[in-house]
N, C-alpha and C positions, 0 to 999 in steps of 0.2 A: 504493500500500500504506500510506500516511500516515495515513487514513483512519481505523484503528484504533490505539486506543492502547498506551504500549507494556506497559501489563498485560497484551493479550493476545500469545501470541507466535504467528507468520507460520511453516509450511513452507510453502515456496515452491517449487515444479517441481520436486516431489518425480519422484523414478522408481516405475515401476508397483512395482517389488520393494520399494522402502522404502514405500509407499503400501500394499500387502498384508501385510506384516508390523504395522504400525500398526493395523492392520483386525481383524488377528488378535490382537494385544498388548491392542489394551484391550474385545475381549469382541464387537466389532460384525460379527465376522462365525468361519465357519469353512472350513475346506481340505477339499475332497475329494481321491479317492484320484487324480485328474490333476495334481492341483495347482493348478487353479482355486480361486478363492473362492466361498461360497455363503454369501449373505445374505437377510436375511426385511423386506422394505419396509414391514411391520406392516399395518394398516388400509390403508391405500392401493398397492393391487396393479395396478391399471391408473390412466390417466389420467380427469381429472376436467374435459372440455370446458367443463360448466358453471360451471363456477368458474374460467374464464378471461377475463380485460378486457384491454383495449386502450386506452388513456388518450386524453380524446378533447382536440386538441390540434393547431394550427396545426404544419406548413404540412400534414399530414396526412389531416385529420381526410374531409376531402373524399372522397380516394380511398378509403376503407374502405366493405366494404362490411357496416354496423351490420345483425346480427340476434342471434337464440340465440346464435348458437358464437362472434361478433364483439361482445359487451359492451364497452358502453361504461364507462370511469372518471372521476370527475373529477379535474385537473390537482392541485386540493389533494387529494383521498383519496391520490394516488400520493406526492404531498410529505409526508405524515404518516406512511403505510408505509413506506416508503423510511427513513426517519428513524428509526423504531422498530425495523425490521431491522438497520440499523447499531450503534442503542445496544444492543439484544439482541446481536450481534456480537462486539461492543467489550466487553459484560461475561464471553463466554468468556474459559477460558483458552486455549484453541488455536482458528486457523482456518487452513483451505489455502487456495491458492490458485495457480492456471496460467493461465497465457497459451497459450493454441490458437488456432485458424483455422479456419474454415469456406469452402471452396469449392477444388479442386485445381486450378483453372484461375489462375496465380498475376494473371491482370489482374481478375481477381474476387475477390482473397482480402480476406478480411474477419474480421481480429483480435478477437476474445473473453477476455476476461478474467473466470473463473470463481472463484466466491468460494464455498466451503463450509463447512458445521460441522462435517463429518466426514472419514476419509480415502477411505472408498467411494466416496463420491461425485466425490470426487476420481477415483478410480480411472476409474470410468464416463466422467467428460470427459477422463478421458487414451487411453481407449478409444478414444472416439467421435468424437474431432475430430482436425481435422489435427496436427501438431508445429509448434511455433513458438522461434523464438527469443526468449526472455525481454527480457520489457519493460522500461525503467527506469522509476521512479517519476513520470516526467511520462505516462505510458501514457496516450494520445489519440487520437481517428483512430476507435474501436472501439469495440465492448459492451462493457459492465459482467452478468456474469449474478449472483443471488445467489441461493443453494439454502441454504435452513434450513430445515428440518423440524420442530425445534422450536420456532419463532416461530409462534405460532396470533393469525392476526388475529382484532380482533373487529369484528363486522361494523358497530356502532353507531357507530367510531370510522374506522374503514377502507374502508368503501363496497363491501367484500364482502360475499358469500351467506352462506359460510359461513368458518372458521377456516382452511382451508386455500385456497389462491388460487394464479395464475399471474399475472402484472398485466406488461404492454409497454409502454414509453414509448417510442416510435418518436425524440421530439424529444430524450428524454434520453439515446438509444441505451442503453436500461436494462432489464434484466430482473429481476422478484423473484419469486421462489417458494419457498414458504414453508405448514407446516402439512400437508406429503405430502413422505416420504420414497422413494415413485417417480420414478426417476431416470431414467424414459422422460419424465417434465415435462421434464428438462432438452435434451432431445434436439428435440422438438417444437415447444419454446420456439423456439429457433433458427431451425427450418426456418420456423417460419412469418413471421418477420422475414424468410428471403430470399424467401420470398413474395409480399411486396410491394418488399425492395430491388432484388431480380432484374431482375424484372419492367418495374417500374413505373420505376427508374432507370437501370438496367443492359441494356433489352432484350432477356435473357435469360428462356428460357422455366424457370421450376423447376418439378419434377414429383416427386409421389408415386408413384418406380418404382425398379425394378433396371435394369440393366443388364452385360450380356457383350459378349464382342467374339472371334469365332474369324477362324478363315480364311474363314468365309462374310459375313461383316460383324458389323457391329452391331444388337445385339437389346436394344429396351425393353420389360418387362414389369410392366406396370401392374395395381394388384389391392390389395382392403382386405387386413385382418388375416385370416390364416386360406386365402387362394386359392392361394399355393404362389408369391409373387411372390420370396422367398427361396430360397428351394426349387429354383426351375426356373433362377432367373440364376448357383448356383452348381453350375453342370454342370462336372464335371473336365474334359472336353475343351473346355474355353470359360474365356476369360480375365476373373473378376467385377473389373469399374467400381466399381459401388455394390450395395449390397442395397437400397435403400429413399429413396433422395434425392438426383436429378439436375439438373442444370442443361443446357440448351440454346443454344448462344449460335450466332453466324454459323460458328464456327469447327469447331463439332461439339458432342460431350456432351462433361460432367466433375463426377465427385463431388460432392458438396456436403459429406459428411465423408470420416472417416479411419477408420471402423472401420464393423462390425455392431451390430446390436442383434435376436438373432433367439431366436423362440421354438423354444421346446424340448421341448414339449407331444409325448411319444410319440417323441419323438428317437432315431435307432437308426442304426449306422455303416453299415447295409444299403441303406437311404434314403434317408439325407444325411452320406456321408461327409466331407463339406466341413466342415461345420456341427459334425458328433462330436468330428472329430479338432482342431477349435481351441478345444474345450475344456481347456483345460492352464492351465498357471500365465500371468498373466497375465489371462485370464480371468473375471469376473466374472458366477456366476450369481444370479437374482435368484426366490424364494419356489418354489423345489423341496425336495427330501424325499429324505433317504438312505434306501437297506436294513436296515430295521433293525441295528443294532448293528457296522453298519460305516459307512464314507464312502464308497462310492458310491454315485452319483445312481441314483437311480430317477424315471426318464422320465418314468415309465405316473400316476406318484402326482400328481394333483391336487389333492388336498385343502386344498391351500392357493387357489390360483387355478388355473385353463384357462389364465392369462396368464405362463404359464414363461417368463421369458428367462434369455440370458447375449450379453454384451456384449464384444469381442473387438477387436483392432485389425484391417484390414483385410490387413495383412498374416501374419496366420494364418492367410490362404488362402493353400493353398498355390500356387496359379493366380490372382494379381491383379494388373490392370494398377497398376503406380509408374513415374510419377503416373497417378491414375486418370482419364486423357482419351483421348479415342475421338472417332474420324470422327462423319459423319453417318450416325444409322439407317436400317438396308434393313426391317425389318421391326419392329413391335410388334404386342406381346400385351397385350389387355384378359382378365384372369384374374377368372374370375367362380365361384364355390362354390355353383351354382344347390340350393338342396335339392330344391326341390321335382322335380326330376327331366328336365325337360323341355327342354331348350336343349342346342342338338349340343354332342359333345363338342371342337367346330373350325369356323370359321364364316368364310369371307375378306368384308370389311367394305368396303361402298362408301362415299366420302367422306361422304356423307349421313349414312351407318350412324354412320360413325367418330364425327362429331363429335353426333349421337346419346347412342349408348353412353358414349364421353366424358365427357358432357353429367350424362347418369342417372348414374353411376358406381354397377350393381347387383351385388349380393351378395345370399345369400339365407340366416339363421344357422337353428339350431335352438334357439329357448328354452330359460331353464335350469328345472332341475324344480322352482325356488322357485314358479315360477307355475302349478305344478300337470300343467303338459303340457308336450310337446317336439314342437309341431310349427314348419313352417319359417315363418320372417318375412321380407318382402324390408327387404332394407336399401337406401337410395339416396345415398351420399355422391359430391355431381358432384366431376369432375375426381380420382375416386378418392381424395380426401383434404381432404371440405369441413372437416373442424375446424381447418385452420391456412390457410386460404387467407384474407387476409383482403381481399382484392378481389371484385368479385363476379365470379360462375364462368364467365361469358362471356366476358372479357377471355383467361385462362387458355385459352378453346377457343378463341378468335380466333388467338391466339400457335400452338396448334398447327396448326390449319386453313394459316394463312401457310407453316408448315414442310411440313406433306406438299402442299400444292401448290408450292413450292419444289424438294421433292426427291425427291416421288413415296414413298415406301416402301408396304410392303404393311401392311394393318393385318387384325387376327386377333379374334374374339372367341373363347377360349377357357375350356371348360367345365371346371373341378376338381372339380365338384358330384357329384350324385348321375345316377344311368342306369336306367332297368327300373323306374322306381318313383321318389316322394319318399322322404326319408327314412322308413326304420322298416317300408317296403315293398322300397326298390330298393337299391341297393348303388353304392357311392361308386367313382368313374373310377377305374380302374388307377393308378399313377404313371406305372409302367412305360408305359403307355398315352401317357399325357400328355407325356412326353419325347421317346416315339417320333414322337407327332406334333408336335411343337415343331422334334422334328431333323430331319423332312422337309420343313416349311418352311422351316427355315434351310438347306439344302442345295438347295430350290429343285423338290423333288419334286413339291410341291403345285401348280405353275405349270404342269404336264403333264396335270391329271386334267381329268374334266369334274365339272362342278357340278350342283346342283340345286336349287331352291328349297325352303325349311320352309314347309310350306303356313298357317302362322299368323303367322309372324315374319317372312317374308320375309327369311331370310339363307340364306346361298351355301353348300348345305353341299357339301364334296368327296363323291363315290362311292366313291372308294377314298383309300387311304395306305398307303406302304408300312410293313412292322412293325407293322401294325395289323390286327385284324379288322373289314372292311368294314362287319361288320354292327353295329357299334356306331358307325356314325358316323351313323346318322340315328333318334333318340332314339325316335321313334313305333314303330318296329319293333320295340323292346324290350319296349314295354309289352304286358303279357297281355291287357288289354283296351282295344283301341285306342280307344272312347269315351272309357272314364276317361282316356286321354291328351291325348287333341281339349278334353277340360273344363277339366283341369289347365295345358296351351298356354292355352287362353282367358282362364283366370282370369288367370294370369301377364302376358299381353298386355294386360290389362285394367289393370293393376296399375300396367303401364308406362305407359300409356295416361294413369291418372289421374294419376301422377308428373308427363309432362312439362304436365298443365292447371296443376297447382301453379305447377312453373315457370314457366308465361307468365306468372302471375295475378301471382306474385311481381313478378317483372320487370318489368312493368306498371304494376304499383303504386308500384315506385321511381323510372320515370320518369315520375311522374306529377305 
């Protein structure tokens, strides 16, 4: 903490209630009628992949793997940022700062020291990380993260794109971010540093997923933004691990934080009572919209972003494993938001499939109407979370291939997408649907039925489930006109098809 001068002055491990009051006192945020906070992240309402670097830098530099999402920096651009953040710093009057922990497994924990210009943000890393005991001023061993928003690099002087940046110094154990007041940067920051400490020093597998744990075992559910990877891992009769960032090691899974970070887009206690009800003080929601002329949230209101969150500690569920570690998986879920219609709503996945599907990591979104139309686009992010992986994606499906040939579990491709039609034609999976059949695999129903092949895709669909109507489990039967389905299959296969040419061509070309 020496670092800064004593003009500026230090709270220091504030509590969430003196860090919301602060929030509230001087204008940066306001109370809903729960008692959560609700603040507006300004211009920047999701994250900014492309204006993220990775300092390129011995003993490192080797193992990354350099494209789009993995920017390089140079060793001086980070010593000049770094520099100019701190003197920006040093000239406030106030900064917070906490000492957290990332990883619940305590032979993995990995000390973070979070440095802000505001108390929000503070809030957010006291949210989202473990608890730690407070550091003394020699604090070593750990990360440095630093979160300013108002520090706008310039790109001529700093070797950034643009004014706003992410920048990792693997060798300095240093994070800076700066010029975006979304405080999902800080969150991703993180993970993707165990992404390669994990990994690559630790032999521990880290994944972009949930995880529960009932009487039937342990369940991973793997899925981008938007497939119901939150969603589905906080079922009240199942005890939630993590929402969104696990670790894999010999011993079984374990967190990698201490809280959520979940959207909220349409949010309603009927759906997702888990998620409603740990909305309360403490709480931090980030670019939602009251009822008019009251303080309650309105869900349904977008207008500011699609990218609603609130941020919560993990023990605002009320059903979560402390500490959040768990055996080894019996089963996981690849959750996929297919729009265009066509992919069972439940698919059991052969080791080929698995590491496959994996591999592609698809999703399917619907454009926004700035571009004139809203039909669906496939998305492909391998290992379901290529912006923070910074090894290359093979490594990540090697680690898991080792584990289910290790321990066998079952693996799932499941469909959150649309049924009877692409979007705008068919109509989006039940939820209700989707749990039914999630809880018949976790109970083991689905190891009784017989199967059948998708005649374009080749995966295993079930013929029946229990809690479910039969007839929506095999996609073509829905469709009015089973052509149009046979094209739309095709085209989709195609898609895939040209995806993994990509990938080899890629691949190829790196070790070439």
């Amino acid at each position: 903490m020496s670092r800064f001068s004593i003009r500026t002055h230090i709270h220091y491990q504030l509590s969430r209630e003196q860090l919301s009051l602060q929030a509230l006192n001087r204008g940066f945020a306001v109370k809903s009628e729960t008692g959560a906070l609700m603040i507006s992240t300004g211009k920047f309402t999701g994250r900014s992949p492309e204006d993220k670097f990775i300092v390129r830098e011995l003993p490192h530099e080797q193992l990354i793997d350099w494209n789009a999402l993995n920017q390089p920096i140079s060793e001086a651009h980070f010593s000049k940022l770094s520099a100019d953040m701190t003197a920006y710093l040093d000239r406030l009057p106030e900064v917070w700062i906490r000492d957290v922990a990332a990883c619940a497994d305590p032979q993995y924990r990995l000390p973070v020291r979070v440095v802000t210009e505001d108390p929000q943000s503070n809030l957010f890393a006291a949210n989202l990380f473990l608890k730690s005991e407070p550091y003394d001023d020699g604090f070593s061993g750990g990360w440095h993260l630093i979160h300013a928003p108002g520090f706008k690099a310039d790109p001529n002087i700093h070797g950034t794109k643009n004014s706003n940046f992410t920048v990792i110094s693997f060798a300095n154990r240093t994070i800076l971010i700066g010029g975006t007041a979304y405080t999902g940067e800080i969150k991703k920051s993180v993970f993707s540093i165990l992404n390669l400490i994990l990994p690559a020093e630790k032999k521990v597998l880290s994944m972009h997923c949930s995880a529960s744990e009932g009487r039937e075992g342990v369940a991973l559910f793997f899925g981008l933004s938007g497939t119901g990877k939150t969603t589905l891992s906080a079922d009240p009769d199942r005890r939630l691990i993590g929402d969104d960032e696990i670790g894999w090691s010999e011993r079984g899974i374990f967190n990698l934080e201490g809280g959520c970070y979940a959207k909220v887009n349409g949010l309603t206690p009927e759906r997702e009572p888990a998620i409603f009800n740990a909305v309360r003080a403490g709480a931090l929601l980030e670019n939602t919209v009251f009822y008019s002329g009251t303080n309650k949230v309105n869900y349904q209101d977008t207008s500011l972003t699609e990218n609603t969150r609130v941020s919560y500690p993990l023990d605002f569920i009320s059903r979560s494993d402390q500490p959040a570690m768990a055996g080894v998986p019996l089963n996981i879920f690849f959750l996929t938001c297919d729009a265009y219609g066509v992919l069972p709503p439940v698919s059991r996945l052969s080791r080929e499939q698995a590491r496959e599907y994996f591999l592609m990591g698809y999703t399917a979104r619907v454009a926004g109407t700035e571009h004139g139309h809203r039909e669906p686009r496939p998305v492909f992010s391998p290992c379901f979370g290529a912006p923070f992986l910074p090894l290359p994606k093979e490594y990540y499906a090697d680690m898991l291939m080792a584990r289910f040939d290790a321990h066998q579990p079952a693996v799932w491709l499941i469909n959150t997408g649309w049924t009877s039609g692409p979007y705008g034609t068919g109509h989006r999976i039940d939820l209700a649907d989707t749990r039914a059949i999630v809880r018949a695999v976790l109970a083991g129903e689905l190891d009784k039925v017989m199967y059948r092949p998708h005649h374009v895709f080749g995966l295993r669909m079930p013929v029946s489930c229990p809690g479910v109507d039969a007839s929506i489990l095999d996609p073509s039967a829905n469709w009015s006109d089973p052509l149009a389905y046979d094209l739309a299959a095709e085209s989709l296969a195609h898609k895939f098809a040209e995806n993994r040419l990509i990938g080899h061509s890629t691949a190829a070309h790196k070790t070439a």
